[in-house]
C-alpha positions in Angstrom: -5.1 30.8 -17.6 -5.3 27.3 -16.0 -5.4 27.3 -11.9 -2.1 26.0 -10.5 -3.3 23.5 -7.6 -2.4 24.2 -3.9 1.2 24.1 -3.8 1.4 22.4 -0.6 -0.9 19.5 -1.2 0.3 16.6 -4.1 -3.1 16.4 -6.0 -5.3 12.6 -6.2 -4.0 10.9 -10.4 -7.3 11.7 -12.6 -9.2 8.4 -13.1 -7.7 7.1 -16.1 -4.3 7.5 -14.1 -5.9 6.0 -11.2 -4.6 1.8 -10.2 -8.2 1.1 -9.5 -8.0 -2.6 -8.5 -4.4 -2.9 -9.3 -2.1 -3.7 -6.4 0.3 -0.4 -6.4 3.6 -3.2 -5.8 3.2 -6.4 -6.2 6.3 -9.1 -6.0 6.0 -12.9 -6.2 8.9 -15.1 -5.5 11.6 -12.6 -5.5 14.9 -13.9 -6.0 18.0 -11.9 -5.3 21.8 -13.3 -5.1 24.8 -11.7 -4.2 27.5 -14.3 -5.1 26.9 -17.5 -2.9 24.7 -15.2 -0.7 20.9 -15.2 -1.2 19.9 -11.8 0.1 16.0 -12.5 -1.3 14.7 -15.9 -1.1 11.5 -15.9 -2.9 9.4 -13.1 -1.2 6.4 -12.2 -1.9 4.7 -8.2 -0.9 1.8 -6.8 -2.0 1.1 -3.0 -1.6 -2.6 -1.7 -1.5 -3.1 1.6 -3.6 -3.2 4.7 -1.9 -1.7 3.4 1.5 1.4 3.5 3.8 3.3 0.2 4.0 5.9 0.4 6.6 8.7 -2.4 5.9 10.8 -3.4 8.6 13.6 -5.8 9.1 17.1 -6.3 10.8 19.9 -5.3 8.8 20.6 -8.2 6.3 17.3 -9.4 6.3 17.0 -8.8 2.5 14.4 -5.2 3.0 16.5 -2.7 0.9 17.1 -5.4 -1.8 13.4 -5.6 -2.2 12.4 -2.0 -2.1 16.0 -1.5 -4.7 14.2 -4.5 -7.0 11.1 -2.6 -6.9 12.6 0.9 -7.8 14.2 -1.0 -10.6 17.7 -0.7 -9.4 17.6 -4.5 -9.1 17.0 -7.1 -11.7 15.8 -9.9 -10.1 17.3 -13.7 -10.5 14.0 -15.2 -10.6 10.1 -13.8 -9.5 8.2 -11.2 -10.5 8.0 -7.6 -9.6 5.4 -5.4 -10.5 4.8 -2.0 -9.7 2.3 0.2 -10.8 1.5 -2.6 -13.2 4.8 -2.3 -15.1 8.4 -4.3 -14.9 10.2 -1.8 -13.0 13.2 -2.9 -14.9 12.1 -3.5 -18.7 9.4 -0.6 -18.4 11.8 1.9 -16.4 10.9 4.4 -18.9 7.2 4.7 -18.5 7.4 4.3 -14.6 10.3 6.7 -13.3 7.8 10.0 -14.4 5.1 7.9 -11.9 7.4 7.3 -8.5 9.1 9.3 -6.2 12.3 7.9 -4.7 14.1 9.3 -1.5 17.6 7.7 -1.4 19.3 7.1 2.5 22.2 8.8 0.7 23.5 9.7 -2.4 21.6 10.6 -5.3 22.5 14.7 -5.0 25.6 16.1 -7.0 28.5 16.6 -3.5 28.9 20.5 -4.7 25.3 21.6 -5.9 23.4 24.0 -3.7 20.7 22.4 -2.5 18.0 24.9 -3.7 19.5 24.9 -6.9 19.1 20.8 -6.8 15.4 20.7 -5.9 14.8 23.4 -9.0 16.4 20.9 -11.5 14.8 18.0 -10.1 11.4 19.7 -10.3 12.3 20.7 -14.0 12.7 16.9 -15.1 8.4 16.8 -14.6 5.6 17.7 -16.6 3.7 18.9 -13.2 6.1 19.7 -10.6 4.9 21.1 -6.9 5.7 24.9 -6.8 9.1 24.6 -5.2 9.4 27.7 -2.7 6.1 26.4 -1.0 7.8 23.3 -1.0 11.0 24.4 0.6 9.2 26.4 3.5 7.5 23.6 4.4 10.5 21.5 4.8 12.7 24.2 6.7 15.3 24.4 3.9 15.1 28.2 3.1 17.9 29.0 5.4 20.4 26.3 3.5 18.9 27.2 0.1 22.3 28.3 -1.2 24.5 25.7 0.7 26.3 23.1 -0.8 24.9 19.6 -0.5 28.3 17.9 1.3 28.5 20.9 3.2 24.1 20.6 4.7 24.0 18.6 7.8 22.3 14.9 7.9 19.3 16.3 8.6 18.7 18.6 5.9 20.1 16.2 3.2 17.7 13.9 5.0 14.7 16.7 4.4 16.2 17.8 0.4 15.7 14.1 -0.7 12.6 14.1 0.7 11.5 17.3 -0.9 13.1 15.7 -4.2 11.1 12.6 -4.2 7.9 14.3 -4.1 8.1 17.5 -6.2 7.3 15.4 -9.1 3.6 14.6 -8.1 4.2 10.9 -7.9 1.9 7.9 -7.6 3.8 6.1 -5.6 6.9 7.2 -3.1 9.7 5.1 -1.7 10.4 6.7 1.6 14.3 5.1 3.0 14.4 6.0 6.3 12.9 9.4 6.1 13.0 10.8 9.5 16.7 9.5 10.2 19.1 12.2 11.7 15.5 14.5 12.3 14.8 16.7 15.2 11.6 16.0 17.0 9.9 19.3 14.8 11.4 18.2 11.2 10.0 14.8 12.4 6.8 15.7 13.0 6.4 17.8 9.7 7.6 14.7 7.8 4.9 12.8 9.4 2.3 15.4 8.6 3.8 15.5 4.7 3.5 11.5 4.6 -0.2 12.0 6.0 -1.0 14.4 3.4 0.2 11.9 0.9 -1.7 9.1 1.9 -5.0 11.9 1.7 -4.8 12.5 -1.4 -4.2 9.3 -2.9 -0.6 8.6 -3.1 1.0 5.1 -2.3 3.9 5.5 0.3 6.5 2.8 0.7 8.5 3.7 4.2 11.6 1.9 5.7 12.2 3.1 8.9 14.1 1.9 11.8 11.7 4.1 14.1 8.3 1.2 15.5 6.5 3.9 16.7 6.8 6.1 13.2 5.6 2.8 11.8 2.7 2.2 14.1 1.6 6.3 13.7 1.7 6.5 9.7 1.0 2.9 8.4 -1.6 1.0 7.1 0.5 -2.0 6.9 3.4 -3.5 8.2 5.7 -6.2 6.4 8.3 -7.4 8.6 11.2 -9.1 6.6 13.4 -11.5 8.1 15.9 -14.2 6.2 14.8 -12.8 2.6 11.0 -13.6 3.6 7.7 -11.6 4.3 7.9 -13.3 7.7 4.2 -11.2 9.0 2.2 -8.4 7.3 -0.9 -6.1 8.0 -2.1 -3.7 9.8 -0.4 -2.5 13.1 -3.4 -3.8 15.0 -3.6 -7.1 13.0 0.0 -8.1 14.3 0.0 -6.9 17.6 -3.2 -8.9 18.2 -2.8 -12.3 16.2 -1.0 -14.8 18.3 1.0 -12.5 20.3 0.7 -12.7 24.4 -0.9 -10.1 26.0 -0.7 -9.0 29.5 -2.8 -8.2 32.7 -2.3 -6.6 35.5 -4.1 -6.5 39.2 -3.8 -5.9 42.4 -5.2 -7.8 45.4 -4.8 -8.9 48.8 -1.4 -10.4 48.9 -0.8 -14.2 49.1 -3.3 -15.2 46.4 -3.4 -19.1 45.5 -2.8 -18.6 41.4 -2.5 -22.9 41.0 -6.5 -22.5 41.7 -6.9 -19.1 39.5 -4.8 -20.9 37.1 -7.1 -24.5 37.1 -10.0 -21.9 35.9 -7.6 -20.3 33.1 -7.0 -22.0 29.8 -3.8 -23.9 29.8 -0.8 -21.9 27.7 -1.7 -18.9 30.8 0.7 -18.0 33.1 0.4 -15.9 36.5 2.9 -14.5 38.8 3.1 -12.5 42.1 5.6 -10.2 41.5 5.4 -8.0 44.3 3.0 -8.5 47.6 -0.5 -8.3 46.1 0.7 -7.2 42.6 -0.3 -9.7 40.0 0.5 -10.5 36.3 -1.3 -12.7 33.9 0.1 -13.2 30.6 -1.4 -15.4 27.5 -3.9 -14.5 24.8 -5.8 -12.1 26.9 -10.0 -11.2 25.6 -13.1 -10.2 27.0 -13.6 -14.3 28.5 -9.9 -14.3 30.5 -10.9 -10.9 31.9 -14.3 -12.2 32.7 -12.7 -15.7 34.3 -10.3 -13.3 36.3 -12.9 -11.0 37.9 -15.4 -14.2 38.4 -12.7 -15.9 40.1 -11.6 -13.1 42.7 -15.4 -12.6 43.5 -15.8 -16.1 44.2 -12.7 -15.9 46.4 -13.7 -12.6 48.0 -10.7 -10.8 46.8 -11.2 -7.1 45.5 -9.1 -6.6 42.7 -8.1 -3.1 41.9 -6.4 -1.1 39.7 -6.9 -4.0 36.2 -5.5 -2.9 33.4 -4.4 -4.7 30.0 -1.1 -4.2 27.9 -1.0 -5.1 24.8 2.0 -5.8 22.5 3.7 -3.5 20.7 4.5 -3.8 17.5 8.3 -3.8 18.7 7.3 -6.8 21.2 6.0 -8.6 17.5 9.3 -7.5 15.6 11.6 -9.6 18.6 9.0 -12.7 18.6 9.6 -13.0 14.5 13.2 -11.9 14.0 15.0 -12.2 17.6 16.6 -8.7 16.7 16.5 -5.5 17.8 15.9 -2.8 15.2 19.3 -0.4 14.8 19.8 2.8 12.9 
């Protein structure tokens, strides 16, 4: 009798299943109109294999219509979207055994029990996970037998997430995974999206949450106006172009025009309280070095130096000039 593999774990696709060199989503000049409104205005996104892309946006910035175009539940007015390798539209067939997708809401008949939904859902594959592994890992055995409307945001939250991957996919649409989560379910569904990413399955998260998107992803794509306004890494964007800042603290009364005349020119320093100093700009190793060359010169002792980096929030306001809301 053939070995089932580890419940718990979605196994890596066998090579010939495997994208090899083939970008896992790729979409070129998406188009998508809504009337006179132009929700997508010729976007472009590329998803590596075998990686978490986090995409972000303010609400109307055109992010669901593109992750909806590349689940095929969008035909695009003009561009390409490719995912997998296939028209997620015209080759809907051969993809929808390959992806996972967890809907924000809907998607589960209002009266089934919610056991009894994850057990036809994981009939509709060739390989489904074992589901009772699946559902103790998730923290649904105690609403098993509850009807959907009746299961709390949460747990409707965790059952579509348990749907989207008891199929084994290849690649997983994630909307807003974690929404309506306490800090425990949270965490689990972090560790699940981590085990995903091990063993070789593409993730595609929205989230509302920076700091889920700065713990699980690989790559950040921050939509604004129906545009890839940045993407990559985490560290890519918090680093290129954004200000950093540093801190000290000295003797009070410091001249900063002089410290300033030794600084390059877009820096900017500030007494804030008595012998507390900031110094914002593109802070690297030569500022710091400038800084602590100048106080020597100058006699001053500075203690307590310490450098804050942006966040990836900070980089969301500089692009957009929103706040994330749930």
């Amino acid at each position: 009798m053939r070995s089932e593999p580890s419940p718990s774990r979605i196994p890596r696709p066998t090579p010939a299943e495997a994208p090899g060199e083939v970008p896992a989503v790729e979409v070129r000049g998406l188009v998508k109109r809504y009337g006179t409104k132009t929700a997508v205005d010729g976007l472009d996104l590329t998803v590596r294999p075998g990686t978490v892309t986090a995409v972000l946006g303010p609400n109307g910035a055109g992010k669901t219509t593109t992750v909806e175009s590349c689940e095929g539940y969008r035909r695009p007015d003009a561009g390409t979207v490719r995912v997998l390798g296939l028209d997620p539209v015209a080759d809907a067939a051969a993809l929808r055994p390959r992806i996972g997708v967890m809907l924000q809401s809907g998607g589960v008949y209002p009266g089934a029990r919610a056991e009894e939904m994850l057990r036809h859902t994981a009939r509709l594959h060739a390989h489904p996970l074992a589901v009772d592994p699946l559902i103790e890992r998730l923290g649904l055995g105690g609403c098993g037998r509850t009807a959907y409307r009746r299961l709390s945001g949460g747990q409707q939250q965790r059952l579509a997430l348990a749907m989207a991957v008891v199929g084994r996919p290849e690649l997983v649409f994630l909307d807003e995974p974690t929404a309506g989560l306490d800090p425990q379910a949270r965490r689990a569904t972090w560790e699940l999206v981590r085990e995903l990413r091990a063993d070789g399955v593409t993730v595609v998260l929205t989230t509302h949450f920076m700091d889920e998107a700065e713990q699980l992803s690989d790559d950040v794509a921050i939509i604004d106006g129906g545009r890839v306004a940045a993407q990559g890494s985490p560290e890519e964007l918090c680093r290129g172009g954004a200000e950093n800042t540093l801190r000290f603290t000295g003797r009070p009364g410091l001249d900063l025009a002089a410290l300033l005349k030794a600084l390059p020119a877009d820096t900017a320093a500030a007494e804030l309280t008595p012998g507390t100093y900031r110094v914002t700009g593109r802070i690297d190793p030569q500022l710091l070095a400038t800084v602590t060359s100048w106080c020597a010169q100058h006699g001053v002792m500075p203690d307590r130096i310490s450098v804050e980096r942006h966040t990836l929030e900070d980089v969301f306001l500089e692009l957009t000039g929103k706040e994330l809301r749930v």
